[in-house]
C-alpha positions as CSV (number, residue, x, y, z in Angstrom):
1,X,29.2,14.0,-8.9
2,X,29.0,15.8,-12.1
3,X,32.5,15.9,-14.3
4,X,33.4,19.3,-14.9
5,X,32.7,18.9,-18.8
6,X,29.1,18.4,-18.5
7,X,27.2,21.2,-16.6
8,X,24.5,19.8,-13.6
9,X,21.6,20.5,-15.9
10,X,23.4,18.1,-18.6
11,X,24.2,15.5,-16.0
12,X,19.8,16.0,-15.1
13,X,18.5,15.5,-18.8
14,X,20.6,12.6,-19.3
15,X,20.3,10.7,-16.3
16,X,16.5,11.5,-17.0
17,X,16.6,10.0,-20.9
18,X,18.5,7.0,-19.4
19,X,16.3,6.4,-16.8
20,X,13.0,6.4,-18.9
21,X,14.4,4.3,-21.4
22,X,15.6,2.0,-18.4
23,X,11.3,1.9,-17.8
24,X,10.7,1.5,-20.6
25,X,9.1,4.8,-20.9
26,X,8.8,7.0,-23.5
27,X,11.0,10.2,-23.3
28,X,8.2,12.0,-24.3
29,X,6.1,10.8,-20.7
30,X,4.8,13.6,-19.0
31,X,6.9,14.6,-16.2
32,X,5.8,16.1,-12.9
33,X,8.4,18.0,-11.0
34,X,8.1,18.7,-7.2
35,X,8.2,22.2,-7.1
36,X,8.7,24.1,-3.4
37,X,10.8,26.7,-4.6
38,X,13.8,26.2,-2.8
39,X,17.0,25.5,-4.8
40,X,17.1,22.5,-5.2
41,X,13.9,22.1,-7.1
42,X,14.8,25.1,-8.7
43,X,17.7,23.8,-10.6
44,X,15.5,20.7,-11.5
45,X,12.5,22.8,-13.1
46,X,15.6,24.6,-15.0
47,X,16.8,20.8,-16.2
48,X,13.9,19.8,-17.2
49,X,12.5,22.7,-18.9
50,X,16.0,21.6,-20.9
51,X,14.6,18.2,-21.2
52,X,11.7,19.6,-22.9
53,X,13.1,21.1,-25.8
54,X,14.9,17.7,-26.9
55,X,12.0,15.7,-26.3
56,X,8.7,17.7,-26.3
57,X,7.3,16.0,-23.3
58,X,4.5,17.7,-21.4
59,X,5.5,18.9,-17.6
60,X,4.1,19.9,-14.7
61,X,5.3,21.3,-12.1
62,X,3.2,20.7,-8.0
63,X,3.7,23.3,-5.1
64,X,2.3,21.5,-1.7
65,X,1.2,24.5,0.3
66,X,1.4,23.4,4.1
67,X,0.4,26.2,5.9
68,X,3.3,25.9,8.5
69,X,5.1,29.0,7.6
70,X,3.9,33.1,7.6
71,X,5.7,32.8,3.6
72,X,4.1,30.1,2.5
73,X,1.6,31.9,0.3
74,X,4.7,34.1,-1.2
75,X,6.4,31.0,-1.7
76,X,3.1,29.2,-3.9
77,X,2.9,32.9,-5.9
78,X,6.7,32.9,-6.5
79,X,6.5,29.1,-8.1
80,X,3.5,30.2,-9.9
81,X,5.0,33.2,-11.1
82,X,8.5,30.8,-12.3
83,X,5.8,28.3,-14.1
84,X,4.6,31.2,-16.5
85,X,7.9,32.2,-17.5
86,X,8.8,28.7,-18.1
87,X,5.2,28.1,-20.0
88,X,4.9,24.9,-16.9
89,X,2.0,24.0,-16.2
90,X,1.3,24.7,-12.5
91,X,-1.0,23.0,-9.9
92,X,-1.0,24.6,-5.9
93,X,-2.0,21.9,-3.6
94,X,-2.9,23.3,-0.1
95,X,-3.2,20.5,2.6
96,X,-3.3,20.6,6.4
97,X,-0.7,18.9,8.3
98,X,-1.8,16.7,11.5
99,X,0.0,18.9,14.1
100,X,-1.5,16.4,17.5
101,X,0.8,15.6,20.2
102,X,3.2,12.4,19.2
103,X,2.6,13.2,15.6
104,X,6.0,14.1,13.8
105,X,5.4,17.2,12.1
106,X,7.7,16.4,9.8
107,X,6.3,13.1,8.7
108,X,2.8,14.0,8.1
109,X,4.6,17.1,6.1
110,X,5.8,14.4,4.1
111,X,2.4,12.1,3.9
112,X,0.4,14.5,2.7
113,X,3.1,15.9,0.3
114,X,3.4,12.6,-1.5
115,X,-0.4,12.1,-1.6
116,X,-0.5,15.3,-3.3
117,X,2.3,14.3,-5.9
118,X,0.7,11.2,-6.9
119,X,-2.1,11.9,-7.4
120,X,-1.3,14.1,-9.9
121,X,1.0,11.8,-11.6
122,X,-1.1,9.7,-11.4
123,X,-3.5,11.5,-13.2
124,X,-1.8,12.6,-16.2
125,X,0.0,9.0,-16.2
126,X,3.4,10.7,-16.2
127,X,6.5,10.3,-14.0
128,X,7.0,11.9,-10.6
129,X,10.6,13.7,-10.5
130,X,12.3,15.0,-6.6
131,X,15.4,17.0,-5.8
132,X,17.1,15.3,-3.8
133,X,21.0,15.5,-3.7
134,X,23.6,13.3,-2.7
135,X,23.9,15.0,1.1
136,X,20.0,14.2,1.5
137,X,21.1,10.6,0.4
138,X,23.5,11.0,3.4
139,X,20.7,11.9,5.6
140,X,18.6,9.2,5.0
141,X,21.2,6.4,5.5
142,X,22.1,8.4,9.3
143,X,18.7,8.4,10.1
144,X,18.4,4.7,9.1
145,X,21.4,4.2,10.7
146,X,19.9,5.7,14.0
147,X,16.6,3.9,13.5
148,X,18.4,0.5,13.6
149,X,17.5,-0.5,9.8
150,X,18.5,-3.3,8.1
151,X,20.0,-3.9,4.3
152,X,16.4,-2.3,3.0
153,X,16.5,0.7,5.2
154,X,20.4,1.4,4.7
155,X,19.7,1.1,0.8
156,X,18.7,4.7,0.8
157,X,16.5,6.6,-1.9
158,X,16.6,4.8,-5.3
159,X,17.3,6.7,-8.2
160,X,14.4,5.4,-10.3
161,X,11.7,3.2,-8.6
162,X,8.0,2.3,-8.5
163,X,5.8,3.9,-5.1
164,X,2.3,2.8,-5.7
165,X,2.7,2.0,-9.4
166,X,4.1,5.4,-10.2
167,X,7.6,5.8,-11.9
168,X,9.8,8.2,-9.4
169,X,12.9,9.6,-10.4
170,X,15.6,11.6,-8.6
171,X,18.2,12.6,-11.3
172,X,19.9,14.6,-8.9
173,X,20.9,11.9,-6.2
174,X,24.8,12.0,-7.4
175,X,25.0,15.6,-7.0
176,X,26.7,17.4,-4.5
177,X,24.6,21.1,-3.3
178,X,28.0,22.8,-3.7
179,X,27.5,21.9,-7.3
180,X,23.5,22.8,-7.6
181,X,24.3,26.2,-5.8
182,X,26.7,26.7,-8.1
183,X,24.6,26.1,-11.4
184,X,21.9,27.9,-9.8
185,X,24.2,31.2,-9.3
186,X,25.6,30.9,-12.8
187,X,22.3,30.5,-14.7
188,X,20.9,33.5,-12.2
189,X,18.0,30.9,-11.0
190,X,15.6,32.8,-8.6
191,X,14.7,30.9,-5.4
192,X,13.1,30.7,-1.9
193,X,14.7,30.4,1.4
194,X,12.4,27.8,3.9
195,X,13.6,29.5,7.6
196,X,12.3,26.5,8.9
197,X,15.5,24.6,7.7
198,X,17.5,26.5,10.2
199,X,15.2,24.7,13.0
200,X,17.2,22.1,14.4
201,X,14.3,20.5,16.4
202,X,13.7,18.7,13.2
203,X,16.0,15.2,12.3
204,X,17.0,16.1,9.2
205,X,17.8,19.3,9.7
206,X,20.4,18.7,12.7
207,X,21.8,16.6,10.9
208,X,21.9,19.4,7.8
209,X,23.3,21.8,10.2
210,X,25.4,19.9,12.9
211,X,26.3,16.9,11.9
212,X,27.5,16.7,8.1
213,X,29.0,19.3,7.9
214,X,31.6,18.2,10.7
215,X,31.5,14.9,8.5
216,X,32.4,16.4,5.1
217,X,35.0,18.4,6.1
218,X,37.2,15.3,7.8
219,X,36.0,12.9,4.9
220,X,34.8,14.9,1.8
221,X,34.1,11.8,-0.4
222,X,31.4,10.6,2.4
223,X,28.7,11.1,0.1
224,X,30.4,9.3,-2.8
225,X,30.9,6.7,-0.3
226,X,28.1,6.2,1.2
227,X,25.8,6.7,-2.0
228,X,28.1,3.9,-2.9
229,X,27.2,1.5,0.2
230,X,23.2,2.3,-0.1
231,X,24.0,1.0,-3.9
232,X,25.3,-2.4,-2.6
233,X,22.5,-2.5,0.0
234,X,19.6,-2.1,-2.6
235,X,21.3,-4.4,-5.2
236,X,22.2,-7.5,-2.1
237,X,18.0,-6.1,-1.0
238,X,16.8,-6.9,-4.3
239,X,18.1,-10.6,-4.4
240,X,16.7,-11.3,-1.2
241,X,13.5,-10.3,-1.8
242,X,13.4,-12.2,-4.7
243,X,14.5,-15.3,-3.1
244,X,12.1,-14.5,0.0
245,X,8.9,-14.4,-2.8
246,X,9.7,-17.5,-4.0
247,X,9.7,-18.8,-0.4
248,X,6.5,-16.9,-0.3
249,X,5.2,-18.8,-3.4
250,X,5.7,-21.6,-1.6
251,X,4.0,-20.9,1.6
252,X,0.9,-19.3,0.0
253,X,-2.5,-20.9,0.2
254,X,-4.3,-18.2,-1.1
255,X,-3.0,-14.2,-1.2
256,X,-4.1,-14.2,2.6
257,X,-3.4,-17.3,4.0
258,X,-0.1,-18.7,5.0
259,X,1.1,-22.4,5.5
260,X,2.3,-22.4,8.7
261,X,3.6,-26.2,8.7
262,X,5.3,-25.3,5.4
263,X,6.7,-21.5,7.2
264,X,7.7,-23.1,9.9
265,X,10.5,-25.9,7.8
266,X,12.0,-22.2,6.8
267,X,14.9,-20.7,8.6
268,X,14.2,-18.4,11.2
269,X,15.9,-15.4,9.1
270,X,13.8,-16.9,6.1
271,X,10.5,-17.1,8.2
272,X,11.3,-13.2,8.6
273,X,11.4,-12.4,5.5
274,X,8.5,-14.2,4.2
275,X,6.7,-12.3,6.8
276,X,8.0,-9.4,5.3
277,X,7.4,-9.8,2.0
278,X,3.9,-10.8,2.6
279,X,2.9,-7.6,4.2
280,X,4.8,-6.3,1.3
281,X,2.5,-8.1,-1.1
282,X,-0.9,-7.0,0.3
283,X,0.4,-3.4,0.0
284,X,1.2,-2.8,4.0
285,X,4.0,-1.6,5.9
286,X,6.7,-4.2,6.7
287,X,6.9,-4.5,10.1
288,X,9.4,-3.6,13.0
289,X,11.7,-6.7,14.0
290,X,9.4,-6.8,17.6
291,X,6.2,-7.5,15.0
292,X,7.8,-10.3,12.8
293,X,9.6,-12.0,15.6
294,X,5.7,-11.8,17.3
295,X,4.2,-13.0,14.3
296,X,6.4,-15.9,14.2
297,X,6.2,-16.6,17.9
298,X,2.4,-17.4,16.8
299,X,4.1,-20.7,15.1
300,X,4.9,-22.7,18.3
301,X,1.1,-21.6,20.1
302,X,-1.1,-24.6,21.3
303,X,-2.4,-26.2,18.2
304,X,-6.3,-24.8,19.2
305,X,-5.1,-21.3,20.3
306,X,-5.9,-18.5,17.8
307,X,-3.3,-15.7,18.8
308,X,-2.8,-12.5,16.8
309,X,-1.0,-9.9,16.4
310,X,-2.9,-6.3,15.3
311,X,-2.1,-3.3,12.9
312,X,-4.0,-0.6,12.1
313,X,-5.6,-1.9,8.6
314,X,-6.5,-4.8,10.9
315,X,-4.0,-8.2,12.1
316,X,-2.2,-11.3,11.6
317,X,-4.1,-14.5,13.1
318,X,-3.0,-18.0,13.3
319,X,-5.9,-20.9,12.9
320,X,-5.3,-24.3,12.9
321,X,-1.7,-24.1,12.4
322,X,-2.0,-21.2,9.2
323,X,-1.2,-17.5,9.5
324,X,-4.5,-15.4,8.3
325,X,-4.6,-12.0,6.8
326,X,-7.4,-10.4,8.3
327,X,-8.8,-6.9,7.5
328,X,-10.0,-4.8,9.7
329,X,-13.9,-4.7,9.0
330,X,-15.9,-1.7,7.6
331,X,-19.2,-2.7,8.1
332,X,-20.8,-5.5,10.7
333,X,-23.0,-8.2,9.5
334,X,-26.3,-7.4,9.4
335,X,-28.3,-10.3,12.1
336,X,-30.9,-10.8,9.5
337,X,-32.7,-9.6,6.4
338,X,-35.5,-9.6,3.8
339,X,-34.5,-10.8,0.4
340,X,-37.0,-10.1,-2.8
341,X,-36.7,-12.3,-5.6
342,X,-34.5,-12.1,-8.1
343,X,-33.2,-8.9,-7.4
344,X,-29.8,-8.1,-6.2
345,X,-29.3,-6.6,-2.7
346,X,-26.0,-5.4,-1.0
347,X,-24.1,-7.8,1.7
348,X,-21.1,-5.2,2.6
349,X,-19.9,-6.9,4.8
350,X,-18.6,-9.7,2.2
351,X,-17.9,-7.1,-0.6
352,X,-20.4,-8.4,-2.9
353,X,-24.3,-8.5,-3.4
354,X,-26.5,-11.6,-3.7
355,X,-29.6,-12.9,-5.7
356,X,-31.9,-15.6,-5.1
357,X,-34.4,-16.7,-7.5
358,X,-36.7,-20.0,-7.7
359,X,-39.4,-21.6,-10.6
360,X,-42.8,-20.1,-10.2
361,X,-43.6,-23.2,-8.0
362,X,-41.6,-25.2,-5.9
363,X,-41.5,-28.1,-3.2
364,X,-39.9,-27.8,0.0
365,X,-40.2,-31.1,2.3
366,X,-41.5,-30.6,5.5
367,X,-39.1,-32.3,7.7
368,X,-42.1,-32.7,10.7
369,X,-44.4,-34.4,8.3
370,X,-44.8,-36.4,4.9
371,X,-46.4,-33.9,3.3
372,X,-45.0,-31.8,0.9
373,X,-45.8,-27.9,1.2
374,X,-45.9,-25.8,-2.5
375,X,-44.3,-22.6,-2.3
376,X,-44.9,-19.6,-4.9
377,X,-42.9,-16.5,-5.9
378,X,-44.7,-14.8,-3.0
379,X,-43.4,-16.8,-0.7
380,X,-40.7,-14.8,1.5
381,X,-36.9,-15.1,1.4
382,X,-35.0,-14.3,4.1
383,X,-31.4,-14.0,5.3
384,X,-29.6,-14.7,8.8
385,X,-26.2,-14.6,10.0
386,X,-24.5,-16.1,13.4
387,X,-26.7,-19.0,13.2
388,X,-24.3,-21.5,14.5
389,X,-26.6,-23.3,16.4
390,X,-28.5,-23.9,13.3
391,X,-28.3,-28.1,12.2
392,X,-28.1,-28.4,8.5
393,X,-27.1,-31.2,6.0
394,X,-25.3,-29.7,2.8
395,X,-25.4,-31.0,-0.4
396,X,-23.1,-34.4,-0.7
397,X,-22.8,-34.8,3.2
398,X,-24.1,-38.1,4.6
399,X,-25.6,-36.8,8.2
400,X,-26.9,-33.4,9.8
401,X,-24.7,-31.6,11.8
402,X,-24.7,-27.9,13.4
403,X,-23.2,-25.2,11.2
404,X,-20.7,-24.8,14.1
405,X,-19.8,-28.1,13.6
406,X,-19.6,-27.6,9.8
407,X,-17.3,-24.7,10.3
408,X,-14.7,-27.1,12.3
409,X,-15.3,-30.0,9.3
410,X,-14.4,-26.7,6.8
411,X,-11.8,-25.3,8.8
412,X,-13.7,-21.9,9.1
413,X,-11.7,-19.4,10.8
414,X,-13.3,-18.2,13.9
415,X,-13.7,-14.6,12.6
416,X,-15.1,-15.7,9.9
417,X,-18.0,-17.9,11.2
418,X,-20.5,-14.7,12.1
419,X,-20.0,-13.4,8.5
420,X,-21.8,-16.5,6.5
421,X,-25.5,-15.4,5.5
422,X,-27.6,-18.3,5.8
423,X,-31.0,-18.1,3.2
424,X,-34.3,-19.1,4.3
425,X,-37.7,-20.0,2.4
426,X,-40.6,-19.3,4.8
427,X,-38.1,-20.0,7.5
428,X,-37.0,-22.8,6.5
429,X,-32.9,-22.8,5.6
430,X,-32.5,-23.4,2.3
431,X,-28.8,-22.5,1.5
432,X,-25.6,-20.5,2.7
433,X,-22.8,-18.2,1.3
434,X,-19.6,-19.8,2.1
435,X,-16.1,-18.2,0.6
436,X,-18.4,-16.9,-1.8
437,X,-19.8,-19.6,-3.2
438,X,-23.4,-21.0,-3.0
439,X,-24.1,-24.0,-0.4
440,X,-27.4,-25.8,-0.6
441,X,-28.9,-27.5,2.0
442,X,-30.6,-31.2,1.9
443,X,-33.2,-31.9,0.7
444,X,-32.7,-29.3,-2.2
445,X,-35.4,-27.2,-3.1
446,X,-36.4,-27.4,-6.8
447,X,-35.4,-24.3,-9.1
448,X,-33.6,-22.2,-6.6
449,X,-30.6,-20.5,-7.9
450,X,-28.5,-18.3,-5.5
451,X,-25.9,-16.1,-7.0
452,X,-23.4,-14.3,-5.2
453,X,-21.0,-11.5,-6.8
454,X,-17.8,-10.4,-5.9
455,X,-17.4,-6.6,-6.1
């Protein structure tokens, strides 16, 4: 709560300065201020337009139009109208809002509102600023608590942290909206009213209108105390997740494969929480306590089962005993292919592009006779995939086997198998892209060179 010797717009720039230099940020970072209009944001624009004259930063100031309201267009000319007078500039963003049966209103509300902030944050490398107060703090942890969250969940809205590399700052979270109404009435703030936030249909507003109140007045230093119990929660969060990324470390074969003999001498808590911080790590959703303790289950399967567990960006697999990370394809593999020489073509399906190349004259064996054949730069290049069937003898291998026999030798995951492009001369297989690396086949042809790049 603000003291009553500094005013809620001092208590703003300075939590702002601090918070910034905390970033390691210069004060002078652009700062991009969520803008609806309402009161809250009000008195933040009014802060910040403070700010500006102490530090000279650039601001800007984003109004999400969501179309869900007969004012909404007052309510974007309004905030325009507020920008000029404050010499802000302004940027109107208007979205639609999935409105489909079992969609929460307002969560997309929400989705598409951040996407919006970002991305102009993002764009003029600055620092995204909200308006929330300590009774939306209050809201959060109740709906957290009603979700069934753990330490994370309970730990509330952060005054200062990182959403998808973008600083985010709520310099208001200690303040009470006694106090913001307040200011706002002294400094004769104009603002808008959203009648939407008298519909109790929605979470947070019940619990606006119904609940907290009842709350406040029995135990008016809730909000103190629970802002001070979300505090805890982040800071005993924070060491966990630390130790649980060193357990990661440890389990890591690569950024999407997982140990599972090495998972498995964890804890079961532990196991959890690398799980967590994994999906963490490759930018995903944690997921619910029914999708870790399914993922883990996946530990104690029959050694040549290959269970998984699916999301939407695509699932979680086990093979021979490891835990995969397996995106959801965009693209199929292509069944086969022409390739010209020397020239790069596309293989979206592996993210990259290959080229092959060979001297202008080269010797293939003929493995059904002893003569030798000559091939030319004419001569055609081709590409297959799901060729399993196929027997081959790579380079340093002592006998011919199929490639699906290969793939077990390898350790291939199953999913993987259909994806690896096999390269033929005249027909005749020649070499193969495996984890993106070249694979020639025995006996060698003279001169080829197959690149493959990464995009």
């Amino acid at each position: 709560m603000a003291s009553q010797t500094m005013s809620v717009s001092d208590h703003i720039v300075q939590c702002l300065a601090r918070s910034l230099s905390d970033a390691n940020l210069s004060r002078k970072t652009p700062l991009v201020v969520a803008y609806s209009g309402g009161v809250d944001s009000s008195v933040l624009l009014h802060a910040v337009s403070i700010f500006r004259e102490h530090f000279h930063c650039p601001i800007h100031a984003v109004h999400v139009h969501h179309g869900l309201s007969a004012n909404a267009d007052a309510w974007a000319r309004h905030c325009e109208l507020q920008c000029r007078l404050y010499d802000i500039d302004f940027h109107l963003f208007k979205v639609q809002v999935d409105q489909s049966a079992r969609k929460s209103i307002e969560a997309e509300a929400r989705k598409v509102r951040y996407k919006a902030l970002l991305e102009v944050t993002q764009q003029v490398d600055g620092a995204l600023l909200l308006g929330q107060h300590a009774e939306d703090q209050l809201e959060t942890v109740l709906l957290q608590l009603k979700r069934g969250a753990g330490p994370q969940g309970l730990s509330g809205m952060g005054e200062s942290q990182f959403r998808q590399g973008t600083l985010v700052l709520r310099p208001m979270l200690a303040l009470q909206k006694k106090e913001i109404v307040a200011f706002a009435q002294q400094e004769a703030l104009q603002w808008v009213e959203d009648e939407s936030n008298t519909q109790n249909s929605f979470d947070r507003n019940f619990l606006r209108n119904e609940v907290i109140p009842g709350l406040l007045s029995r135990w008016p230093q809730l909000t103190k105390t629970v802002g001070r119990s979300a505090n805890l929660c982040a800071e005993q969060t924070q060491l966990v997740n630390e130790t649980a990324h060193t357990h990661l470390k440890t389990c890591m074969r690569s950024p999407h494969q997982l140990s599972g003999s090495v998972l498995d001498k964890l804890s079961s808590a532990w196991q959890a929480m690398v799980i967590r911080a994994w999906f963490t790590q490759n930018g995903e959703l944690v997921p619910s306590k029914s999708q870790t303790d399914e993922i883990l289950s996946m530990l104690h399967a029959k050694h040549d089962a290959t269970p998984e567990v699916r999301f939407k960006w695509g699932k979680v697999a086990r093979f021979d005993g490891d835990f995969y990370w397996v995106i959801k394809p965009t693209c199929s593999p292509v069944s086969s292919m022409v390739i010209p020489h020397g020239e790069v073509v596309e293989l979206p399906w592996l993210d990259g592009g290959i080229r092959i190349s060979f001297d202008s004259s080269t010797i293939i064996e003929n493995s059904k006779s002893d003569k030798n054949i000559e091939r030319t730069k004419s001569n055609a290049i081709s590409l297959k995939t799901n060729v399993r069937n196929l027997k081959v003898k790579p380079e340093n291998a002592q006998v011919s086997k199929t490639l699906k026999d290969w793939f077990k030798v390898w350790r291939i995951p199953l999913w993987e198998r259909e994806k690896v492009p096999v390269i033929l001369l005249e027909g005749h297989p020649v070499a193969m892209i495996l984890n993106n690396e070249p694979v020639y086949f025995l006996p060698r042809v003279t001169g080829l060179n197959v690149e493959f790049f990464s995009q």
